[in-house]
C-alpha positions in Angstrom: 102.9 70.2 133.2 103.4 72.7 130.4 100.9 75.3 131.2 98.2 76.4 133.3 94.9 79.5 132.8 92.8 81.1 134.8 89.1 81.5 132.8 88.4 85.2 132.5 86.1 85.1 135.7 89.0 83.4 138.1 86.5 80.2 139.0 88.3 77.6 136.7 91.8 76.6 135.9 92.7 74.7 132.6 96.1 72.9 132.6 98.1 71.4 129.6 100.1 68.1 130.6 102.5 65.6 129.2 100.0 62.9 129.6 98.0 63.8 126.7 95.5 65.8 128.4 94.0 69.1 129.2 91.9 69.6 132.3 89.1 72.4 134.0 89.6 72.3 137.2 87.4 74.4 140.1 89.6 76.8 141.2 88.2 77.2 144.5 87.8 73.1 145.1 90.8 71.7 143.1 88.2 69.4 141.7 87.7 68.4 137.8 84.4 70.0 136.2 85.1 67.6 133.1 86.6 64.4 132.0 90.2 65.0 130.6 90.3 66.4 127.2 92.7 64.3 125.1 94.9 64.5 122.8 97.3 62.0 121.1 100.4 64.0 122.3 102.0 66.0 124.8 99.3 69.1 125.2 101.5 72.4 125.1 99.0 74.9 125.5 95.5 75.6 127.2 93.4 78.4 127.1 90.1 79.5 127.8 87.9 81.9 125.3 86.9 85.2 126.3 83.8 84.7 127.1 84.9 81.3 129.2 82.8 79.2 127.7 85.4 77.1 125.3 88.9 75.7 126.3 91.2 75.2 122.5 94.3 73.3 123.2 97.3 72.8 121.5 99.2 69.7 120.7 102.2 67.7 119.5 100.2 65.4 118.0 99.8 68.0 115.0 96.3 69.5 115.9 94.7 72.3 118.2 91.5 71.6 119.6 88.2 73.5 121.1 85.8 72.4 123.9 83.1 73.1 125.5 84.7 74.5 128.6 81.4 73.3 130.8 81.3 69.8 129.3 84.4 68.8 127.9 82.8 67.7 124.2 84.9 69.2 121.2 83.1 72.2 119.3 85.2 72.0 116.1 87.4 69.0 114.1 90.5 68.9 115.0 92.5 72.4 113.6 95.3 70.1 112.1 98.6 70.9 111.0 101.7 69.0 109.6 103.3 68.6 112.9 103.7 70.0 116.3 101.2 72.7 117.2 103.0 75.0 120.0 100.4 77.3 121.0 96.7 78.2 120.6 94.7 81.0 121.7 91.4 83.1 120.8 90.5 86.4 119.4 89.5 89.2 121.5 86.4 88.6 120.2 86.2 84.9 120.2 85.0 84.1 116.7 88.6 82.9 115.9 91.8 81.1 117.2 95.0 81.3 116.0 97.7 78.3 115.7 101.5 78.8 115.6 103.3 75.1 114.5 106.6 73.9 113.9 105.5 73.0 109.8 106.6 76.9 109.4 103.1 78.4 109.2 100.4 80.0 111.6 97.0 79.8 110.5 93.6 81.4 112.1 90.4 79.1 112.1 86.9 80.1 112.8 86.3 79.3 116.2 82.5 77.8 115.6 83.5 75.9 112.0 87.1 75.2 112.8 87.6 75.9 109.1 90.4 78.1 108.0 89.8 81.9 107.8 93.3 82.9 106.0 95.9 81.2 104.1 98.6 79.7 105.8 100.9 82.5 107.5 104.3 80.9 106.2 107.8 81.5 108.1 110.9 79.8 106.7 111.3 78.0 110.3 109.2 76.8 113.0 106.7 79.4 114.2 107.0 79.5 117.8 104.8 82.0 119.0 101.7 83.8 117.8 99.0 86.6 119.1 96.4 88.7 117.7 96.7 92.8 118.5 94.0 94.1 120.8 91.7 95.0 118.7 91.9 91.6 116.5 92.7 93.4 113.4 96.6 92.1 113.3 98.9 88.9 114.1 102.3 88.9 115.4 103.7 85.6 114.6 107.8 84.9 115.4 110.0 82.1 114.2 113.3 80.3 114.7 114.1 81.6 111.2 115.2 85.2 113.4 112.1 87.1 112.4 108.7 88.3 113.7 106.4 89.2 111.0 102.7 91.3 111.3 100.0 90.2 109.6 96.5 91.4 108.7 94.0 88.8 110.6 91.5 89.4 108.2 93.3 88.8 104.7 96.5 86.8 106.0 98.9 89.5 103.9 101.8 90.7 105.6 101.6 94.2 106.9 105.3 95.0 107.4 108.1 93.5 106.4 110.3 91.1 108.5 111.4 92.5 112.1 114.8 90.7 112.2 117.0 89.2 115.2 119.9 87.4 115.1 118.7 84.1 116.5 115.2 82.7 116.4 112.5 84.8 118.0 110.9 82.5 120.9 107.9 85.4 122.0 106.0 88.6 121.1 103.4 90.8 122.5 101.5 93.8 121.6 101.3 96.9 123.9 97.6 97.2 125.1 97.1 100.5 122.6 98.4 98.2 119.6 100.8 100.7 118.2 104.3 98.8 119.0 105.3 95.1 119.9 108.0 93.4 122.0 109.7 90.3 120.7 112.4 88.7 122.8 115.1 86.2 120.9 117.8 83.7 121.8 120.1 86.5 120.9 119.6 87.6 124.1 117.4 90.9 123.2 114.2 92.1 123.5 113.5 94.8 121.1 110.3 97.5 121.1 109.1 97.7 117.3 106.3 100.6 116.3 103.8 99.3 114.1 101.6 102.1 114.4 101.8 102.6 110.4 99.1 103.0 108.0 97.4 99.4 108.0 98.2 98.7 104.2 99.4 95.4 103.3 102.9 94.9 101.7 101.0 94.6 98.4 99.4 97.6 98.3 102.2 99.5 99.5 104.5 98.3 96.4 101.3 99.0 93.8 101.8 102.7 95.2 105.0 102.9 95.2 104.4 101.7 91.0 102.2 104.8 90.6 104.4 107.0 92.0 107.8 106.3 91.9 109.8 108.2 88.6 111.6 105.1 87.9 111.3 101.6 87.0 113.6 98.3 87.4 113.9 97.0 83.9 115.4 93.9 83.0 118.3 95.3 85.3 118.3 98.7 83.9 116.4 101.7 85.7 114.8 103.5 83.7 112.9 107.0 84.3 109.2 106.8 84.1 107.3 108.4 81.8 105.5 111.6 83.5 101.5 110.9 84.3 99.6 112.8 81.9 97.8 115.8 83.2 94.1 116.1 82.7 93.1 118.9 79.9 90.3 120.1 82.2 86.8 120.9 81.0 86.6 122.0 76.5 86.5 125.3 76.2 82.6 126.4 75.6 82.0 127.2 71.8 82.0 130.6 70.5 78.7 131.8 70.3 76.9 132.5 67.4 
């Protein structure tokens, strides 16, 4: 068994097994409420939504999927990667889950479509973990190539840059305000990060920078910037007659 949920109102239990299935059990019984969801791989990860009305899964066999947590029928295609998927789990809201695989990207799909929502979130190793902030506005995604990396959820653009270890980065949580993460690493540290900065992306930060840094990187050579001109202000009124 790799993993077992509660749904948010404590009556159902979804587990994630080697034998190529997920299950909702009655919590109070023990007893399935639907047939086995399958996969064609080991199923890593189970959750259910917010709202407890959809179960998405996670699987070596390259895809996530969601269900109707009441009948067991899938409510999207398969959310497919290249290989392994390690873990799947919903928005805050719902309208979107989020897949962390070992092809080196995360990617958020629309819950009700199962089409993607971003481009790929890339690492240069296998992303082993990912999870939206509590307001749904960010990602924290963490890889065995030693970083963790926040990411706007709406755009897919990296917020910050790389929060580094110095082994691969196996977990990561936001604190239930959203202003700083934990990440824990196989160089035996956890480390509390504060991402409580203005929510530009990396993009935008580097286009202000431009504007107002004095100097410029040419071809190897810094060179100061010419000053901004000043405006003249409003022509003087014309001498009256």
């Amino acid at each position: 068994m790799h993993g077992a949920a509660f749904s948010p109102d404590g009556d159902r239990i979804v587990t994630a097994s080697a034998d190529k299935t997920a299950r909702v059990w009655d919590a109070a019984t023990g007893k399935p409420v639907t047939a086995p969801l399958a996969h064609g791989d080991v199923v890593h990860s189970a959750a259910f939504s917010p709202d407890g009305a959809r179960v998405v899964t996670a699987s070596w066999d390259g895809t996530a999927r969601v269900w109707d947590a009441a009948t067991g029928t899938p409510v999207t295609p398969p959310l497919a990667h290249d290989v392994n998927v390690g873990g799947a789990v919903f928005s805050p809201d719902g309208a979107r889950v989020l897949t962390a695989s070992a092809d080196r990207t995360a990617q958020v799909w629309d819950a009700t479509t199962g089409t993607p929502v971003t481009p790929p979130l890339v690492h240069g190793g296998c992303v082993n973990a990912a999870a939206f902030s509590p307001d749904g506005s960010r990602i924290v995604t963490v890889s065995a190539d030693k970083t963790a990396r926040i990411w706007d959820a709406a755009t897919g653009k990296p917020l910050t840059f790389p929060l580094a270890h110095d082994d691969r980065v196996n977990g990561a949580a936001f604190s239930p305000d959203g202003h700083r993460i934990v990440t824990a690493g196989w160089d035996n540290a956890a480390r509390i990060w504060d991402v409580s900065v203005d929510a530009r992306t990396l993009v935008e930060w580097s286009a202000l920078v431009e504007r107002h840094c004095p100097y410029a990187l040419v071809d190897g050579v810094l060179l100061a910037r010419a000053p901004p001109t000043e405006p003249t202000g409003a022509e003087p009124e014309a001498a009256a007659a």
